[in-house]
C-alpha positions as CSV (number, residue, x, y, z in Angstrom):
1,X,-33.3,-116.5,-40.5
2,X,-33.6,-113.3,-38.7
3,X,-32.3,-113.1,-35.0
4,X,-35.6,-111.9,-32.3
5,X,-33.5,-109.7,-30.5
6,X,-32.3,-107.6,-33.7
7,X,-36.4,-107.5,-35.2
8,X,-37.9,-105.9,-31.4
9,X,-34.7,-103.3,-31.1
10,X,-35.5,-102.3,-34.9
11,X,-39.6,-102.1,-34.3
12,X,-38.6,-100.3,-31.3
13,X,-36.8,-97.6,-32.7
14,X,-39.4,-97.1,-35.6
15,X,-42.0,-96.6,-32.6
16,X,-39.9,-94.5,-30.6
17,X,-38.9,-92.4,-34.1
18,X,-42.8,-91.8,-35.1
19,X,-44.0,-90.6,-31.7
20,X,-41.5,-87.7,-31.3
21,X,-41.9,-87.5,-34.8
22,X,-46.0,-87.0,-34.5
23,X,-45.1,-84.8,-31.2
24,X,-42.9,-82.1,-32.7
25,X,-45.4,-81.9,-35.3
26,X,-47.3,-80.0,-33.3
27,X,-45.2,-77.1,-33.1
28,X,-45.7,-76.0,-36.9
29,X,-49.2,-77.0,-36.8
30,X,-49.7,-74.9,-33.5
31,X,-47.9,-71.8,-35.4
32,X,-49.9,-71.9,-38.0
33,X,-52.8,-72.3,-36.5
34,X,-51.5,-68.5,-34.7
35,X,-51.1,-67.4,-38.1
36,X,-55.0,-67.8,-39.1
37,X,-53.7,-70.9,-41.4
38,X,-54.7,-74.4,-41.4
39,X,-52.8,-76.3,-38.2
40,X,-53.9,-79.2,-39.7
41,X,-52.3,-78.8,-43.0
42,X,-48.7,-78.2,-41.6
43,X,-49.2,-81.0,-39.0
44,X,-49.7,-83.6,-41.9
45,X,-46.9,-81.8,-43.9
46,X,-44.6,-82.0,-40.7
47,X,-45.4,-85.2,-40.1
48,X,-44.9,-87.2,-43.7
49,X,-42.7,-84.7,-45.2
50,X,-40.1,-82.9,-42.9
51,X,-40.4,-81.3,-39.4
52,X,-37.9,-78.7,-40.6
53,X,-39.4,-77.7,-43.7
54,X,-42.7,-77.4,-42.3
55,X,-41.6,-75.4,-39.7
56,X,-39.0,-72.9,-42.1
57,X,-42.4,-72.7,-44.5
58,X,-44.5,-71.5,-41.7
59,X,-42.6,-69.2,-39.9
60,X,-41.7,-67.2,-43.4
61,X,-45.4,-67.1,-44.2
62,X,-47.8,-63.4,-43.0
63,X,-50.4,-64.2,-40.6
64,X,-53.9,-64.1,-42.8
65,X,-55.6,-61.1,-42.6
66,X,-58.5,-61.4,-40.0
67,X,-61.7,-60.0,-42.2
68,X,-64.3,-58.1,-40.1
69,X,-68.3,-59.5,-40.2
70,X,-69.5,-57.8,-37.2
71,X,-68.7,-55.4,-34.4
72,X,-66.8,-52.2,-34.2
73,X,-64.9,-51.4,-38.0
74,X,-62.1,-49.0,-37.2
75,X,-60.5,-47.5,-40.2
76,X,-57.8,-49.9,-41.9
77,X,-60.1,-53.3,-41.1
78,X,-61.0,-55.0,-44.0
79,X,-64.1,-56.5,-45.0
80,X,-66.1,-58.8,-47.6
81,X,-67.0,-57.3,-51.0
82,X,-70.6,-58.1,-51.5
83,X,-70.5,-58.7,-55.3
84,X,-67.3,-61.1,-55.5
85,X,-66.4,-61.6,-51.7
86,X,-62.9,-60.4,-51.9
87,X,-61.7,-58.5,-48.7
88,X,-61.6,-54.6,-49.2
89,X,-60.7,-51.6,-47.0
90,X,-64.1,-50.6,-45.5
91,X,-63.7,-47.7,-46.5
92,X,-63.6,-48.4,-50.3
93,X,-66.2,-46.9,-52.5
94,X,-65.0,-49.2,-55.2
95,X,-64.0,-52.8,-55.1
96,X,-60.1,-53.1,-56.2
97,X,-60.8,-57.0,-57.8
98,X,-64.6,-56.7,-59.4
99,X,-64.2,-53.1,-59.7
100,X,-67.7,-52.5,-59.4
101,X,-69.3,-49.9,-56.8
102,X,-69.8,-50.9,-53.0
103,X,-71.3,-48.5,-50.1
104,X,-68.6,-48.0,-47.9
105,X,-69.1,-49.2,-44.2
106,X,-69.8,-46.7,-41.3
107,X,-65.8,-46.4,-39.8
108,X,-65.7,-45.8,-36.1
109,X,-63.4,-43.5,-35.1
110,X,-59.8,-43.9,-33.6
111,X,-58.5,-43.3,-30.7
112,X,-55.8,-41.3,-32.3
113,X,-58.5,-39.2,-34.1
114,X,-60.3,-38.5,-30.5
115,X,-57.3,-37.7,-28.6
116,X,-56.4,-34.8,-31.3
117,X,-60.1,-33.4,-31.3
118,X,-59.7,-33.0,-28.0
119,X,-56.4,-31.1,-27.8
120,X,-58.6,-28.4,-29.4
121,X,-61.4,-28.0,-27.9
122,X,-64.4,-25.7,-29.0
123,X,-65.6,-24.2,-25.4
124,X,-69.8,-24.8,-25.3
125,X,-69.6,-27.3,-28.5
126,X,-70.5,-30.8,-28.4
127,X,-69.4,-33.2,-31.4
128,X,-71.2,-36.7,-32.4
129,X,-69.2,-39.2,-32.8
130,X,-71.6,-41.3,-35.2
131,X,-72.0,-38.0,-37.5
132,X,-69.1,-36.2,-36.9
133,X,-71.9,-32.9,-36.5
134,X,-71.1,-29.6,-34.3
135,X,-73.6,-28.3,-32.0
136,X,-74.3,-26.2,-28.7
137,X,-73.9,-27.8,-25.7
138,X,-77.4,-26.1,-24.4
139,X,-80.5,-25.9,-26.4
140,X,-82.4,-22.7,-26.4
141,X,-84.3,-24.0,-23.2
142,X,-80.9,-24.3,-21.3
143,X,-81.5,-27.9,-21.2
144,X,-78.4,-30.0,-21.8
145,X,-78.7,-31.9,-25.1
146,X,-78.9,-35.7,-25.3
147,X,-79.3,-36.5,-28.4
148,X,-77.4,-35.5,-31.7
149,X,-79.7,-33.4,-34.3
150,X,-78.1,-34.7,-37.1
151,X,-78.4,-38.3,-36.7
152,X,-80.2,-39.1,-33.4
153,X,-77.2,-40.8,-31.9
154,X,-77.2,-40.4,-27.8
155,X,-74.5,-42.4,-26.8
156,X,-71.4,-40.8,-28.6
157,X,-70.3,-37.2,-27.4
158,X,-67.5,-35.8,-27.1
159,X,-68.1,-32.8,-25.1
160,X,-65.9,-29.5,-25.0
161,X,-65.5,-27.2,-22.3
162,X,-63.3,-24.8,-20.4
C-alpha cells in the first residue's frame, strides 16, 4: 500500500524537524530566563506554538524587576511590602497598592551622594555615613574618634580634611 522508502524519508524529516525545532527553543527560553521570567514557559511556547512568536514576545517584554531581601538597599531598590507583599521603593513611608503605613528601610548611600560631600569638605569634620551626623574629628582628649555619637556606627566615616 504504502512504498518503505517514501514512510523512512517522511519519519526522517519529522525527526530531523523536531530536534532543531526543540534546539532553537532554547534561545527564547534562555532570554527569558535573562529577563527574570520563566525560561521554561517560553521553551514550551517556542516549542508547540511558534519559535518566532516566542522569541518576538520575549524580546518586547521589560526584564522583571529584581526585588531586594537582603544586603545593601541603595536608594531606587525596591522591596516587599509587609502587609500585602507588593514591591515598593524602600524608601516609601506609605504603600502605593494597600495604602497602609510601612517603616521605610535604612537606604545606604550612593556613590553619587559621596562623591559630592566630598567636593566640599568641612576641614576637622567627620560625617557618619549610617546617620548622616557631623562631628569633630578630635574629642576633647585629642584622641581621634572611632565611633559615631549619634548612632555608634565605627565603620562608616567620611573624613574631611585640608
Amino acid at each position: 500500500m504504502y512504498n518503505n522508502n517514501a514512510m523512512t524519508g517522511l519519519v526522517t524529516i519529522i525527526f530531523v524537524s523536531l530536534v532543531f525545532n526543540a534546539l532553537l527553543s532554547i534561545i527564547p527560553a534562555k532570554i527569558a530566563g535573562a529577563k527574570g521570567r520563566s525560561s521554561g514557559g517560553y521553551y514550551a511556547l517556542s516549542f508547540f506554538v511558534s519559535f518566532l512568536i516566542a522569541l518576538i514576545l520575549v524580546a518586547a517584554l521589560p526584564p522583571i524587576e529584581k526585588v531586594k531581601t537582603s544586603g545593601v538597599i541603595r536608594s531606587g531598590d525596591r522591596v516587599k511590602c509587609p502587609h500585602c507583599a507588593e514591591t515598593i521603593f524602600a524608601e516609601a513611608k506609605v504603600c502605593k497598592h494597600c495604602g497602609r503605613d510601612v517603616e521605610p528601610q535604612a537606604v545606604s548611600p550612593s556613590l553619587v551622594s559621596i562623591e559630592q560631600e566630598l567636593a566640599t569638605p568641612e576641614v576637622g569634620v567627620v560625617k557618619c555615613r549610617a546617620c548622616g551626623g557631623k562631628f569633630a574629628s578630635n574629642d576633647e582628649g585629642g584622641k581621634q574618634v572611632r565611633h559615631c555619637p549619634n548612632c555608634g556606627s565605627g565603620e562608616a566615616f567620611l573624613t574631611f580634611s585640608s
